[in-house]
Jmol script that loads the backbone (N, CA, C; Angstrom):
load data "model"
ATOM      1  N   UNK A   1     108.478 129.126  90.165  1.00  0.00           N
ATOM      2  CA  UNK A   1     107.808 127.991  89.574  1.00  0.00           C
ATOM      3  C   UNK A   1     106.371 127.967  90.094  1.00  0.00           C
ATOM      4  N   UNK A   2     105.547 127.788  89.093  1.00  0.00           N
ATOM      5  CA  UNK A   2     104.124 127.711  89.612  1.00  0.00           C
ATOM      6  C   UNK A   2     103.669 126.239  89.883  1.00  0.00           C
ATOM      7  N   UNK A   3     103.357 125.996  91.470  1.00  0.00           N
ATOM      8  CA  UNK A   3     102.990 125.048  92.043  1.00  0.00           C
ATOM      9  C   UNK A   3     101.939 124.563  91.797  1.00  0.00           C
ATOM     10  N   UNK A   4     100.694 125.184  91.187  1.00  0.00           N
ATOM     11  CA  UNK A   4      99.183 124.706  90.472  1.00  0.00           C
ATOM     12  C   UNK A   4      99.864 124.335  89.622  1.00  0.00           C
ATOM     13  N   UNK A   5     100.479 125.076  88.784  1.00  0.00           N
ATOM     14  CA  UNK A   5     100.412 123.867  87.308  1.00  0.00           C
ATOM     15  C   UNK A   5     101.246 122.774  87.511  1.00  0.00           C
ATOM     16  N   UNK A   6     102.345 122.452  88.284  1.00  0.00           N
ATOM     17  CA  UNK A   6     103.163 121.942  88.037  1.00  0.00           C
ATOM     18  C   UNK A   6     102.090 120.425  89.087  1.00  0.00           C
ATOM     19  N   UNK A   7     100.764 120.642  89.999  1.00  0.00           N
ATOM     20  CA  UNK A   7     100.202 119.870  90.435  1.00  0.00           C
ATOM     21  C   UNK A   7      99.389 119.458  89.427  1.00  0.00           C
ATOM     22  N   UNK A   8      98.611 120.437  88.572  1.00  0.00           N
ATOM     23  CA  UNK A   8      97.620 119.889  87.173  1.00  0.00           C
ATOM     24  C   UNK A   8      98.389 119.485  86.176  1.00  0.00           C
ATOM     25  N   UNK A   9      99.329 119.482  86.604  1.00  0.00           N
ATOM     26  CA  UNK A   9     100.151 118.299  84.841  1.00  0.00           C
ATOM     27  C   UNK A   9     100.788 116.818  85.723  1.00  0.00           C
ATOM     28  N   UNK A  10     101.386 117.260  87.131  1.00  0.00           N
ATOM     29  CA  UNK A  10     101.752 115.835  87.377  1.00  0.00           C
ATOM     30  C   UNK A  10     100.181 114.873  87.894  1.00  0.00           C
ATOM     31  N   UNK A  11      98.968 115.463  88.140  1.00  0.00           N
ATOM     32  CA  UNK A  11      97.834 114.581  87.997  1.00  0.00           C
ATOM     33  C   UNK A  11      97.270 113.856  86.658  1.00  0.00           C
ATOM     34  N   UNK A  12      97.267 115.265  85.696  1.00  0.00           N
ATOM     35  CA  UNK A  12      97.177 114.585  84.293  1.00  0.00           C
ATOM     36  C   UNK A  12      98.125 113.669  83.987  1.00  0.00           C
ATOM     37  N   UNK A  13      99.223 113.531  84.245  1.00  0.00           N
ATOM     38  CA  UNK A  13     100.144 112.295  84.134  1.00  0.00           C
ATOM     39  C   UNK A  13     100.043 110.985  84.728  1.00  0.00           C
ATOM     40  N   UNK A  14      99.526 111.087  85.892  1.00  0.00           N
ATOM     41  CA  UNK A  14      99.235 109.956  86.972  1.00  0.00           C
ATOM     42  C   UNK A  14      97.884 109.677  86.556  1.00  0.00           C
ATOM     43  N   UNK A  15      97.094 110.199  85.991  1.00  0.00           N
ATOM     44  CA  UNK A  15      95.540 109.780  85.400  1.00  0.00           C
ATOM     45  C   UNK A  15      94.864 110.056  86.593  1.00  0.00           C
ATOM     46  N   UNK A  16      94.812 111.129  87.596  1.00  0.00           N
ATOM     47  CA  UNK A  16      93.900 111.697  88.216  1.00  0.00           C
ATOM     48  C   UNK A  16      93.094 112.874  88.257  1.00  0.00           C
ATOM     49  N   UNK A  17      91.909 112.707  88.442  1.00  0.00           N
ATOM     50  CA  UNK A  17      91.042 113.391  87.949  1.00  0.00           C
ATOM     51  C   UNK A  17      90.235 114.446  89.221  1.00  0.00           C
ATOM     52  N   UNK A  18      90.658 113.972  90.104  1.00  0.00           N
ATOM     53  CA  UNK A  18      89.809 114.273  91.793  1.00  0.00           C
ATOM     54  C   UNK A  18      91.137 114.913  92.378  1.00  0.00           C
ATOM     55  N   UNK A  19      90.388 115.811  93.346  1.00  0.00           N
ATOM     56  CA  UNK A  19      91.329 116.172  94.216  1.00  0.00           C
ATOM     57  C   UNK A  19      91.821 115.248  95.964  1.00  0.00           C
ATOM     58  N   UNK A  20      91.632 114.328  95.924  1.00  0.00           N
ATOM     59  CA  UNK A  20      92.034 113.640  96.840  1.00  0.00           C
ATOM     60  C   UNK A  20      93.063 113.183  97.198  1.00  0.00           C
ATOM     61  N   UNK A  21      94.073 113.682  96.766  1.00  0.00           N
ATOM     62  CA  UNK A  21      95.371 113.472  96.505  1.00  0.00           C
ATOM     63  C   UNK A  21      96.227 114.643  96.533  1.00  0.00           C
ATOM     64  N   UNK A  22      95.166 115.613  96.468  1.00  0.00           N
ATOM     65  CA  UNK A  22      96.178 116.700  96.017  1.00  0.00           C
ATOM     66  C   UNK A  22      96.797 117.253  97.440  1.00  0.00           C
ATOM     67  N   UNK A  23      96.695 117.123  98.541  1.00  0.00           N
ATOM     68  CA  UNK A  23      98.020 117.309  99.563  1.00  0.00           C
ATOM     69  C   UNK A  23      98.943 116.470  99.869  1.00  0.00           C
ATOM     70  N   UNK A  24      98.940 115.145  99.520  1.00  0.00           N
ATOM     71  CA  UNK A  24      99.931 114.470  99.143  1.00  0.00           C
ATOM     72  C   UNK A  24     100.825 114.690  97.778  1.00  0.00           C
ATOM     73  N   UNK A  25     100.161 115.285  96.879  1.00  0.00           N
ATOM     74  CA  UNK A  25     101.267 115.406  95.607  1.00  0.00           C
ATOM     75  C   UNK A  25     101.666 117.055  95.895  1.00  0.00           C
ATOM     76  N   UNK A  26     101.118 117.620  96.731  1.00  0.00           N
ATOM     77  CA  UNK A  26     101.376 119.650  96.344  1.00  0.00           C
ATOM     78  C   UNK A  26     103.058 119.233  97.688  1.00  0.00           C
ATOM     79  N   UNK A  27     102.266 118.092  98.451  1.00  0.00           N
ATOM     80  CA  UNK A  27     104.231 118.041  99.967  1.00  0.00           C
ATOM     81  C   UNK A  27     105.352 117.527  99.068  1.00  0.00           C
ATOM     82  N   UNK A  28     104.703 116.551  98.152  1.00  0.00           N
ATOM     83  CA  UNK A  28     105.759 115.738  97.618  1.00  0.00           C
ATOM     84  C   UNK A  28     106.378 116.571  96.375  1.00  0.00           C
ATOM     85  N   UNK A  29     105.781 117.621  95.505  1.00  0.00           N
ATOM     86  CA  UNK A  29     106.188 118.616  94.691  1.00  0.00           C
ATOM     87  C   UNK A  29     106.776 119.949  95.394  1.00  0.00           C
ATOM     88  N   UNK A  30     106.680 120.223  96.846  1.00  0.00           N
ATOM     89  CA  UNK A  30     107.303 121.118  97.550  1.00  0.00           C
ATOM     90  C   UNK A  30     108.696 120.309  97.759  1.00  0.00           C
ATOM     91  N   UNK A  31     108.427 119.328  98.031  1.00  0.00           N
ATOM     92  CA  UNK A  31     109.425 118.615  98.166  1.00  0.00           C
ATOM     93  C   UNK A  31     110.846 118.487  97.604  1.00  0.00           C
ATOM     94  N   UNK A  32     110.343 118.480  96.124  1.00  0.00           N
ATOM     95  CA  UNK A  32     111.161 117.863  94.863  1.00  0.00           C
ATOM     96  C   UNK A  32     111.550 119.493  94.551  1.00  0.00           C
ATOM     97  N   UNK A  33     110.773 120.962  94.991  1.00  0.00           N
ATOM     98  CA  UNK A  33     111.644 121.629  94.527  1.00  0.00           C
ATOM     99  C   UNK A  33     112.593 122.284  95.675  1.00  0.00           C
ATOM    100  N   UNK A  34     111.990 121.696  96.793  1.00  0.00           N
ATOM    101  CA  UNK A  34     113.051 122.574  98.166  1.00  0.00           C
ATOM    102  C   UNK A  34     114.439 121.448  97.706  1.00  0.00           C
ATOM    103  N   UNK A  35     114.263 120.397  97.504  1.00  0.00           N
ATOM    104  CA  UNK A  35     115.761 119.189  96.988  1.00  0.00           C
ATOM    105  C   UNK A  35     116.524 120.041  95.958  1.00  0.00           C
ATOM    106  N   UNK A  36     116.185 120.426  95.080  1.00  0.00           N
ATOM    107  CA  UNK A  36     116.848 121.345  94.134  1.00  0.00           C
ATOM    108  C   UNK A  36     117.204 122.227  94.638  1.00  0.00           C
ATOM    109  N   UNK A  37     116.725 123.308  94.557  1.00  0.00           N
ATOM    110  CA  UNK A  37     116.880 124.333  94.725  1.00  0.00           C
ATOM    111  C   UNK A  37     117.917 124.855  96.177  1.00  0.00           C
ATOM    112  N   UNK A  38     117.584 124.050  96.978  1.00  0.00           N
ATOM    113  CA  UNK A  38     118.091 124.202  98.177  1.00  0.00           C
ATOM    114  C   UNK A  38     119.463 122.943  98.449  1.00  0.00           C
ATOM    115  N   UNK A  39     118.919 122.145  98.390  1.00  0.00           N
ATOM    116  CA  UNK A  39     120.586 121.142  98.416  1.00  0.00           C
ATOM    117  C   UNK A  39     121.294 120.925  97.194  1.00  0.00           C
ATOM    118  N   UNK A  40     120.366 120.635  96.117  1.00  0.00           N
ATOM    119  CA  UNK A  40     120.969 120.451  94.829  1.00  0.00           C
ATOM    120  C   UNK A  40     121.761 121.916  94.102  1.00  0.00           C
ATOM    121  N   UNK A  41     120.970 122.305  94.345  1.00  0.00           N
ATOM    122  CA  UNK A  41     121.656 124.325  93.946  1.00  0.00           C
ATOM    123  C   UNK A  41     121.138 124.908  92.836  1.00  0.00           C
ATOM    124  N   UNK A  42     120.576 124.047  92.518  1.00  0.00           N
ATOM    125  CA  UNK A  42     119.513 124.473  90.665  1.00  0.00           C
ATOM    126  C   UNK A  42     118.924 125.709  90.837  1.00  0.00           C
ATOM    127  N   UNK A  43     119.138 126.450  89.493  1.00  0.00           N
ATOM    128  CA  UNK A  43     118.478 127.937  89.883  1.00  0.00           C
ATOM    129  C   UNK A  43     117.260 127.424  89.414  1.00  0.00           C
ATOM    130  N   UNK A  44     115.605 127.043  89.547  1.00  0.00           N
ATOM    131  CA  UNK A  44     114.613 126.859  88.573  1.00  0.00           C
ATOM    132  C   UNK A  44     114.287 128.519  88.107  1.00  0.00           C
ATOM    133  N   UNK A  45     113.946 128.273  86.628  1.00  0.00           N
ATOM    134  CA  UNK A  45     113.183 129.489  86.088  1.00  0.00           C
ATOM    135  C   UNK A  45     111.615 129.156  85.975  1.00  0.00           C
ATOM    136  N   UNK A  46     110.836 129.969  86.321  1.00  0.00           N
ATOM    137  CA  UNK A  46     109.367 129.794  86.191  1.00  0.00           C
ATOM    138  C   UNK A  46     109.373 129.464  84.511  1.00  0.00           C
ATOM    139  N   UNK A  47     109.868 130.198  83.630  1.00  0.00           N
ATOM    140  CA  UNK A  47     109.401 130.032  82.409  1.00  0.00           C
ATOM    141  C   UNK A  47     110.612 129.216  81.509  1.00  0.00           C
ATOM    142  N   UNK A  48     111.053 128.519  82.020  1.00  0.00           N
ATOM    143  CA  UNK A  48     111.681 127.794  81.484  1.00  0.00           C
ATOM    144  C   UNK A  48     110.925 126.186  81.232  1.00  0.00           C
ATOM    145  N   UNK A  49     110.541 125.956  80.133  1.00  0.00           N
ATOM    146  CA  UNK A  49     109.394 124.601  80.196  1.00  0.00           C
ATOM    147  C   UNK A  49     110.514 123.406  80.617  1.00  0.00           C
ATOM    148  N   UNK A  50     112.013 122.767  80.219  1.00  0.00           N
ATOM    149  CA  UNK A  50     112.540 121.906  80.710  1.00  0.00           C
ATOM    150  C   UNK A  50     112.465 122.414  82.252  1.00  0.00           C
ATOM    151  N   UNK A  51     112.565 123.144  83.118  1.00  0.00           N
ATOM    152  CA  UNK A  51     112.712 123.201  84.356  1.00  0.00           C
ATOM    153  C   UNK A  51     111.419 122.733  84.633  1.00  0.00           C
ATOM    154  N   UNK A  52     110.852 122.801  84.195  1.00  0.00           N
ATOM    155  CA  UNK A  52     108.713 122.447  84.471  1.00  0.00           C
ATOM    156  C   UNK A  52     108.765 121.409  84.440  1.00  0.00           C
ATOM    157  N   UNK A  53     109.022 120.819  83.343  1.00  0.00           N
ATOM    158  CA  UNK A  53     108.652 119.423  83.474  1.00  0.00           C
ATOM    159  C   UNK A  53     109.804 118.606  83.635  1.00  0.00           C
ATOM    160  N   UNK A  54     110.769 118.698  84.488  1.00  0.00           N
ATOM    161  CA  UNK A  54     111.742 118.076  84.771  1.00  0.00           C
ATOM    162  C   UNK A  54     111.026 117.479  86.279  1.00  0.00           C
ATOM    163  N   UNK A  55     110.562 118.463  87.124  1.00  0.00           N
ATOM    164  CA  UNK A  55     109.653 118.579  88.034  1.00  0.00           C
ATOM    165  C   UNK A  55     108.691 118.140  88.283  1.00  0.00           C
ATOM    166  N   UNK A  56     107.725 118.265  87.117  1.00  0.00           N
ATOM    167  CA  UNK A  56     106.772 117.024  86.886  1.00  0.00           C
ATOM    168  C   UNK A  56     107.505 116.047  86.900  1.00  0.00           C
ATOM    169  N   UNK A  57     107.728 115.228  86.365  1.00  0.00           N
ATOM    170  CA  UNK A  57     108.184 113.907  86.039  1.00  0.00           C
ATOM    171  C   UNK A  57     109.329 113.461  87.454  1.00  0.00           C
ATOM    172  N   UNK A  58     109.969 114.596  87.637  1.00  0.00           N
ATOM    173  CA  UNK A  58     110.669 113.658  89.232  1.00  0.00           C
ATOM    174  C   UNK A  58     109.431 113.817  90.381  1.00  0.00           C
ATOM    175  N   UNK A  59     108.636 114.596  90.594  1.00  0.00           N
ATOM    176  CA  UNK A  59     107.153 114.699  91.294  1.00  0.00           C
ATOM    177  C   UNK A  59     106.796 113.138  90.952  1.00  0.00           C
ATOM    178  N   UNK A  60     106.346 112.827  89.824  1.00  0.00           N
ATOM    179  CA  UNK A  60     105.544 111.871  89.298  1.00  0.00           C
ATOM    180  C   UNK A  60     106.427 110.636  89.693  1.00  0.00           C
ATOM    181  N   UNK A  61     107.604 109.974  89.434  1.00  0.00           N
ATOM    182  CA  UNK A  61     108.458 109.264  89.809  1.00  0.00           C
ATOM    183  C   UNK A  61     108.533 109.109  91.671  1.00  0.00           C
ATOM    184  N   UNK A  62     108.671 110.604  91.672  1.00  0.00           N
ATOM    185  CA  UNK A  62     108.642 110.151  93.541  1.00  0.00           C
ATOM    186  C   UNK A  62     107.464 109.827  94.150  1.00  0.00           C
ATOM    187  N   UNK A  63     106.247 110.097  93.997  1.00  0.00           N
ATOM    188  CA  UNK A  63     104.972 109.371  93.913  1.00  0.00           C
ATOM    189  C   UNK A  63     104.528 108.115  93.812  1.00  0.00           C
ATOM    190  N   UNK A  64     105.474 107.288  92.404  1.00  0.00           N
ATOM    191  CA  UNK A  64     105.032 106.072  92.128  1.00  0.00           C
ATOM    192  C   UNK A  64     106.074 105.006  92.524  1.00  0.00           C
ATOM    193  N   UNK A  65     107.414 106.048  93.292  1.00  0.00           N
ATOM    194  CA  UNK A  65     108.559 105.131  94.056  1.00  0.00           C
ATOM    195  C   UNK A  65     108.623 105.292  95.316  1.00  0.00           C
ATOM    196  N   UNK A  66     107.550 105.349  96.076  1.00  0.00           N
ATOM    197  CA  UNK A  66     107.571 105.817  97.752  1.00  0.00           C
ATOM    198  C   UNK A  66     108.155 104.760  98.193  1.00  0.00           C
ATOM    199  N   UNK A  67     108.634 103.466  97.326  1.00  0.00           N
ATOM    200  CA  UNK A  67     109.025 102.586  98.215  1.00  0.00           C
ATOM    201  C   UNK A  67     110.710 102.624  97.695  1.00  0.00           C
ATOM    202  N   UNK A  68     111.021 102.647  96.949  1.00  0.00           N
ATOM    203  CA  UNK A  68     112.189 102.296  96.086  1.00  0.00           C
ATOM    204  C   UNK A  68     113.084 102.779  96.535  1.00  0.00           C
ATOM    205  N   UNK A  69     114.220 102.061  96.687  1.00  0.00           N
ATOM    206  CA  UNK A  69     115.221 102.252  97.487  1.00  0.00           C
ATOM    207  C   UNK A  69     116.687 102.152  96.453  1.00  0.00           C
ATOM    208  N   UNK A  70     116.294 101.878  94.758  1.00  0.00           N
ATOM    209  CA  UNK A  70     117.112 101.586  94.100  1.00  0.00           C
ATOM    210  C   UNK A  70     117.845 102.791  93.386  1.00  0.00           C
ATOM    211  N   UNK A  71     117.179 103.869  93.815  1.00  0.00           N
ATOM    212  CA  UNK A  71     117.730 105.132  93.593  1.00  0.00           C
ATOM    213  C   UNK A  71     116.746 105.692  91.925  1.00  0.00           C
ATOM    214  N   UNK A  72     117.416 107.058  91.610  1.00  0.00           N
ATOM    215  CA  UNK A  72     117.126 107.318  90.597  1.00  0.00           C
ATOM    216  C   UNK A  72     117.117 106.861  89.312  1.00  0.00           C
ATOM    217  N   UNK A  73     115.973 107.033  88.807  1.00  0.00           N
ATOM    218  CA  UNK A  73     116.616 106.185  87.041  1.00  0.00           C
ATOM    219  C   UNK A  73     117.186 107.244  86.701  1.00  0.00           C
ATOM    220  N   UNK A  74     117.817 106.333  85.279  1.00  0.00           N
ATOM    221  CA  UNK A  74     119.082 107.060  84.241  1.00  0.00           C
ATOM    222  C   UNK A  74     118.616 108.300  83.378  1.00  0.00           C
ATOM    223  N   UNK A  75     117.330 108.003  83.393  1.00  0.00           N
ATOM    224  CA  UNK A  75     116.625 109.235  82.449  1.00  0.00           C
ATOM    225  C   UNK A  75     116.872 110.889  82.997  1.00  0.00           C
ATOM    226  N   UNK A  76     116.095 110.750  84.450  1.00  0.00           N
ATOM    227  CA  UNK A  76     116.377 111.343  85.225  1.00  0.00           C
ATOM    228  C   UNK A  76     117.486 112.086  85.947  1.00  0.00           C
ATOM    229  N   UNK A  77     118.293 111.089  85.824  1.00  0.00           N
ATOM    230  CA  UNK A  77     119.551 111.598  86.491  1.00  0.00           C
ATOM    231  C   UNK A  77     120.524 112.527  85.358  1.00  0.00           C
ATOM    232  N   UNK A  78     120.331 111.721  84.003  1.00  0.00           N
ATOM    233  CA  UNK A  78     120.749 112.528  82.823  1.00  0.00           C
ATOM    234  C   UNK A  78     119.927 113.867  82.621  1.00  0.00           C
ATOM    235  N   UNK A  79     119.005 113.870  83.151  1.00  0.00           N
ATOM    236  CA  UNK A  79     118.405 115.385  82.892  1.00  0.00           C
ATOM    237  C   UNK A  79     118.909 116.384  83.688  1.00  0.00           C
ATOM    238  N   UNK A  80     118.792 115.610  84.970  1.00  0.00           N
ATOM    239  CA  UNK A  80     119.578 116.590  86.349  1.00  0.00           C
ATOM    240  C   UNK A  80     120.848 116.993  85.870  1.00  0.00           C
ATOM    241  N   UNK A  81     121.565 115.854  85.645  1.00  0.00           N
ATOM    242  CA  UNK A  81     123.270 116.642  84.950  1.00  0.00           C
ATOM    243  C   UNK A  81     123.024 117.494  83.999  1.00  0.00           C
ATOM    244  N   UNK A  82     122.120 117.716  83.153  1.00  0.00           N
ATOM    245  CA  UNK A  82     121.881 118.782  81.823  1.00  0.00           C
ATOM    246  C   UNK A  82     121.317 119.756  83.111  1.00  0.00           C
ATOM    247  N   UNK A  83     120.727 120.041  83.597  1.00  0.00           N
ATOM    248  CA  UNK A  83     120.270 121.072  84.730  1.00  0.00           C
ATOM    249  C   UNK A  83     121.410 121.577  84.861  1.00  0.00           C
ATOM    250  N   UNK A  84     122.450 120.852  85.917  1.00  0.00           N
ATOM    251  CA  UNK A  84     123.550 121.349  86.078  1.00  0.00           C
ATOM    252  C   UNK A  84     124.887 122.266  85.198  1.00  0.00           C
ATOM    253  N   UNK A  85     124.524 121.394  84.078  1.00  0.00           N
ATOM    254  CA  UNK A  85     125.339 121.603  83.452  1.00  0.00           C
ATOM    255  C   UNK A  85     124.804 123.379  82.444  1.00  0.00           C
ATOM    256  N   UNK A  86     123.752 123.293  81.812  1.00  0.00           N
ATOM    257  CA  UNK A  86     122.919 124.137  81.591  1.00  0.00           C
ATOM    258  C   UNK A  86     122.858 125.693  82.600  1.00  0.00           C
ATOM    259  N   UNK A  87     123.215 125.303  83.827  1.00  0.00           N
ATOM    260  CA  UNK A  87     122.959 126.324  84.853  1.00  0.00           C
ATOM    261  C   UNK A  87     124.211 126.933  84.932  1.00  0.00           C
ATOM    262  N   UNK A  88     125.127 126.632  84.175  1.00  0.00           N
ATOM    263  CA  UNK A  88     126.733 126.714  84.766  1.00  0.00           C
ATOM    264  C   UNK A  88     127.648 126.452  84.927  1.00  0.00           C
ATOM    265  N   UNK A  89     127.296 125.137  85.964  1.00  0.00           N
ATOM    266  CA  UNK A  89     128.146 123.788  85.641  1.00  0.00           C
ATOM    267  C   UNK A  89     128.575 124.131  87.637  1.00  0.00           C
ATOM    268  N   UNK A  90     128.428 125.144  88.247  1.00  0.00           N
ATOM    269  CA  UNK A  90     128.264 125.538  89.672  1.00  0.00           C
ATOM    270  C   UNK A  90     129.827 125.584  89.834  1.00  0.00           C
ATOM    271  N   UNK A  91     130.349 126.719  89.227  1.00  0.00           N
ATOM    272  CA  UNK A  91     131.420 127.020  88.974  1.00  0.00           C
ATOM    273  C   UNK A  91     131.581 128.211  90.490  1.00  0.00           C
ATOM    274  N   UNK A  92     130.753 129.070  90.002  1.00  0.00           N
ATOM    275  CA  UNK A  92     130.559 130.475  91.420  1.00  0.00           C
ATOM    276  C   UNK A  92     129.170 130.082  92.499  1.00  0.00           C
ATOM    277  N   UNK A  93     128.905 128.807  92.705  1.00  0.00           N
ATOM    278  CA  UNK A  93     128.608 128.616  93.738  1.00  0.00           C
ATOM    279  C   UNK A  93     126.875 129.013  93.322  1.00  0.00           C
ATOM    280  N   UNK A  94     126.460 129.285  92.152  1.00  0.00           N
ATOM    281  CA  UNK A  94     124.891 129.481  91.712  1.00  0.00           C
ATOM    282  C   UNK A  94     124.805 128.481  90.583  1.00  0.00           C
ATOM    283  N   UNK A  95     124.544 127.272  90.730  1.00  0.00           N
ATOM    284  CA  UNK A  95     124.362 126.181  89.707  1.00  0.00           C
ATOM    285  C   UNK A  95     122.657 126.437  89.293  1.00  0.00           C
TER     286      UNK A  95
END
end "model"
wireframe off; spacefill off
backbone 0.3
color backbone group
């Protein structure tokens, strides 16, 4: 997964234009894909555009919920199960 773009689309989303931010959103997008990939089990494909912007948008969400404690929205969480499910369903242990 490419970490520039996936930082120049979740800024274009957040309406930022400057880089002053950008080591806070590049930890919090390392973040969101070491959670996958590593606890969650998601294989990401670089060229897969739902894997892209699934990423964006939980990037962008975890950004604008640093406080929220109410958990994931439904949108989200329905995408993650299509991840899962899409990947396999983590039948042999590679979801």
């Amino acid at each position: 997964m490419d970490k520039d773009q996936v930082l120049q689309l979740v800024k274009a989303r957040l309406g930022i234009s400057t880089a002053v931010r950008d080591t806070y959103l590049t930890a919090i997008i390392n973040g969101v894909i070491t959670e996958l990939t590593g606890e969650k089990g998601v294989n990401l494909q670089a060229e897969n555009a739902n894997h892209l912007m699934f990423v964006v948008d939980y990037s962008t969400w975890r950004y604008q919920n640093k406080d929220n404690t109410a958990g994931l929205p439904r949108h989200l969480q329905f995408r993650l199960h299509n991840l899962f499910i899409h990947n396999g369903g983590g039948a042999d242990g590679d979801v």
